[in-house]
N, C-alpha and C positions, 0 to 999 in steps of 0.2 A: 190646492194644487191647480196649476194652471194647466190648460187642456190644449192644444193645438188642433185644430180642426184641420188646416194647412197639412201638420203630418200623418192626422189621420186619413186624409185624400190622398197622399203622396203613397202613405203604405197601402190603401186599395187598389190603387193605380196601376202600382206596382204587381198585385197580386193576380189582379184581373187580368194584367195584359203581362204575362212574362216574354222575357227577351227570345227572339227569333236567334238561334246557332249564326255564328257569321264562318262563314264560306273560309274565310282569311283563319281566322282563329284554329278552327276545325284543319284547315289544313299543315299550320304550321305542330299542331300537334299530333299530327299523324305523321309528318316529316320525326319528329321526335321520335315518337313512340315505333319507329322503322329505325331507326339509327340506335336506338336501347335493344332490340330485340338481341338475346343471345340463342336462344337454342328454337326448335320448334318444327312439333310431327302436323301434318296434316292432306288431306286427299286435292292433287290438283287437277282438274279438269279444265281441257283448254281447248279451243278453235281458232286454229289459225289459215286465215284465204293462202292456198299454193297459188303459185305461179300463173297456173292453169285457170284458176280460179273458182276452184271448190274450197269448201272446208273442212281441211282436216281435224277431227276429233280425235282424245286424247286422254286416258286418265293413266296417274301415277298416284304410289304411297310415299311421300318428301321425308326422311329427316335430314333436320340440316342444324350444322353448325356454323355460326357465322364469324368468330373469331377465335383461334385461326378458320379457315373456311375447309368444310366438308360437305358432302353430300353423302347421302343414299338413296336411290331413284329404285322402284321394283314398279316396272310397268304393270297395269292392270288389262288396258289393251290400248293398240291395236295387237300388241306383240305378250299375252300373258307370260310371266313367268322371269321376262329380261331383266335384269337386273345391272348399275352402274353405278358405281363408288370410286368418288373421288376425293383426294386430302391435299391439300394445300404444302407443296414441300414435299414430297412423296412422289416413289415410281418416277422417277424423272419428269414431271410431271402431267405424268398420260392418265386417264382414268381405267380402272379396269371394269373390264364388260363383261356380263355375261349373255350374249345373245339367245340362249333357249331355244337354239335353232342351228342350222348348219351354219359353220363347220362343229357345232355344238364344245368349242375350245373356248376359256376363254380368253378374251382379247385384251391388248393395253395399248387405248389409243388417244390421242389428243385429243382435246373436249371441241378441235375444229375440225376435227376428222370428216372428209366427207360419209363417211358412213356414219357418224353420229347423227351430223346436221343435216344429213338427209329428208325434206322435205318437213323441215325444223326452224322458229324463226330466233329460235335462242338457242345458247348450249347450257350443259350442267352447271355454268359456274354463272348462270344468271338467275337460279334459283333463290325465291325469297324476297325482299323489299328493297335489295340495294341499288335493282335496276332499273325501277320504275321512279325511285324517289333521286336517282339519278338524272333521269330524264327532268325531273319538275324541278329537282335545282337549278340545274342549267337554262331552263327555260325565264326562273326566275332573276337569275345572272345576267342574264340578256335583256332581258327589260323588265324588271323589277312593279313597273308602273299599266303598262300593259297586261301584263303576266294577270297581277292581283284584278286587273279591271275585264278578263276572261273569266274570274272563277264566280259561278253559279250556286247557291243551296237550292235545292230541288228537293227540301225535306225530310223527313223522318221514315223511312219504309221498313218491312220486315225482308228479309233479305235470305233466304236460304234460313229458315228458322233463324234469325238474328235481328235484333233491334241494331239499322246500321243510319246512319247520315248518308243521304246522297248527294254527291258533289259533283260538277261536272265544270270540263277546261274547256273554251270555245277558240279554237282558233281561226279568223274569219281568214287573217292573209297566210293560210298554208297553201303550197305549191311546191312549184320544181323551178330549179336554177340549173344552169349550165356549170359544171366543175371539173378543170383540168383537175388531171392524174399527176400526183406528183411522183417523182424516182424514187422506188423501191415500195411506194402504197400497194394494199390494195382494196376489196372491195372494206372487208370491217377492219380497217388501221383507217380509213377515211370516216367509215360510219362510228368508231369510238370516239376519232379527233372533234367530229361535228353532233356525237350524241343523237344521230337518228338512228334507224334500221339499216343493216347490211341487207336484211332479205326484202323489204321494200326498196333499195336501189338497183335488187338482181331483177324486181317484180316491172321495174318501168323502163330496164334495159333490154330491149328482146336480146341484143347479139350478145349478151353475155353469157357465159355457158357457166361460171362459177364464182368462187369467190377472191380467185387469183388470176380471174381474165381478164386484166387490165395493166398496162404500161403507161410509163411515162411519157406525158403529153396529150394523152388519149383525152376527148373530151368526152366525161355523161353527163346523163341526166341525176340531180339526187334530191327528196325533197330539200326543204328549208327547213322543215322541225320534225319533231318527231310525228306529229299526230294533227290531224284535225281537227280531232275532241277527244278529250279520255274524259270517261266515265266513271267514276270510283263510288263504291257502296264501302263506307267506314263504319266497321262494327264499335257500335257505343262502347261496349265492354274493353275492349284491348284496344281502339283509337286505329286500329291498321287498317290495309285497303283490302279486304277480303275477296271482294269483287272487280275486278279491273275489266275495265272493253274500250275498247282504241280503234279509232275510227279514222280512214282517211276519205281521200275527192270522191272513191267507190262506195264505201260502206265498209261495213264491220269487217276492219283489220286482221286484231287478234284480241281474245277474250280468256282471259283467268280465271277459276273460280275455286277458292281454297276452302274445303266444308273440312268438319271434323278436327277442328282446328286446336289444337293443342299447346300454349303458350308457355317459353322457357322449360320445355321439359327438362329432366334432370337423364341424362343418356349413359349409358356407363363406355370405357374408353373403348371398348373392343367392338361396341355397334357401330364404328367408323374403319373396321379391320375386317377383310374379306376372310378373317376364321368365325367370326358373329354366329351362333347357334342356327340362327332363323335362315342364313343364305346358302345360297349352292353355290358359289365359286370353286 
């Protein structure tokens, strides 16, 4: 029998040196594995820079269903006890609230309400993977070549107890451009057409007082993309971004951290119905 010393080098080789995760790979399958997700409980803790420019801290209990789309939000703090469930199709489509506080009723209000979005940079129906693997589509829509020659592997770490891949997006040319107001926009009907932040264009407009102060013709200020750099920790096990943090020309934007993480739960139909044993509405 003839021996090959060739393949025998070739499978050391191989053994010795395994292949480094590629950045591109890693992330076309975390785009996947975001677009498959159906169901899923987990604890979100978040910071996001107000206005002002503190950071607000944040934690909630998520279930959510993603097709048709549902939520259930039970604040942990700043506000224990709130509770806000929304169903796609349903209530005309307002969420109903329970504030846990005065007027102690509860409420049914648009997921743009300012009293939801109050010092908020998302609302309840951006809960989960659609809004950030939103963002990194379009980014990659846009220049496909660029895009992949931003993305970073920065390794292997443990992450909130979790073996995750760490990936990171570089955007050297983010900035701000000048953008007429078209008739009838306003602040987020411009920031969903162009896929950035509504609350990063209220954050670099001082004379804006909200997210409907703006008319036709009016010229602001808005970034160019969404982010300077996002940062994602990809847990090995399930491929999703567990850890998100979004960075603009300041520093740390806003930051995600999904622990306790619970994949494709199996929910029964009335945890999505304000009679659910577990709620006060």
């Amino acid at each position: 029998m003839k021996f090959s010393w060739l393949g025998f080098l070739l499978c050391i080789s191989t053994f010795a040196y395994p292949q480094v995760p590629n950045a591109k790979d890693i992330l076309k399958q975390t785009l996947a594995a975001c677009d498959n997700l159906k169901t899923a409980k987990y604890v979100l803790r978040k910071k996001e820079r107000l206005i002002n420019g503190t950071l607000r801290e944040s934690e909630a209990i998520i279930k959510l269903n993603v097709h048709p789309y549902k939520a259930y939000v039970y604040s942990v703090f700043p506000n224990p006890g709130a509770e806000v469930l929304y169903v796609a199709g349903s209530n005309s489509g307002n969420a109903l609230v329970n504030p846990n506080k005065f007027p102690f009723i509860n409420l049914n209000l648009s997921p743009f309400s300012p009293i939801l979005r109050e010092d908020q940079h998302h609302t309840s129906l951006d809960l989960g993977f659609a809004y950030i693997t939103s963002v990194i589509k379009n980014n990659i829509r846009q220049n496909e070549n660029y895009f992949y020659g931003s993305l970073v592997y920065e390794g292997e770490t443990e992450w909130n107890k979790r073996s995750c891949y760490r990936i990171s997006i570089n955007n050297k040319n983010f900035g701000y451009i000048e953008y007429t107001v078209q008739p009838g926009e306003n602040i987020t009907t411009i920031a969903i057409k162009r896929n950035i932040s509504d609350y990063m264009i209220l954050s670099v407009n001082s004379g804006l007082k909200g997210y409907h102060d703006v008319k036709g013709g009016q010229v602001i200020k808005i970034p160019n993309s969404y982010a300077k750099q996002i940062l994602l920790y990809v847990d090995k096990a399930t491929l999703l971004p567990l850890g998100q943090y979004i960075y603009d020309d300041k520093g740390l934007f806003e930051e995600y951290e999904l622990s306790s993480f619970i994949l494709n739960p199996l929910f029964q139909p009335e945890e999505f119905t304000a009679a659910w044993k577990d709620y006060h509405f």
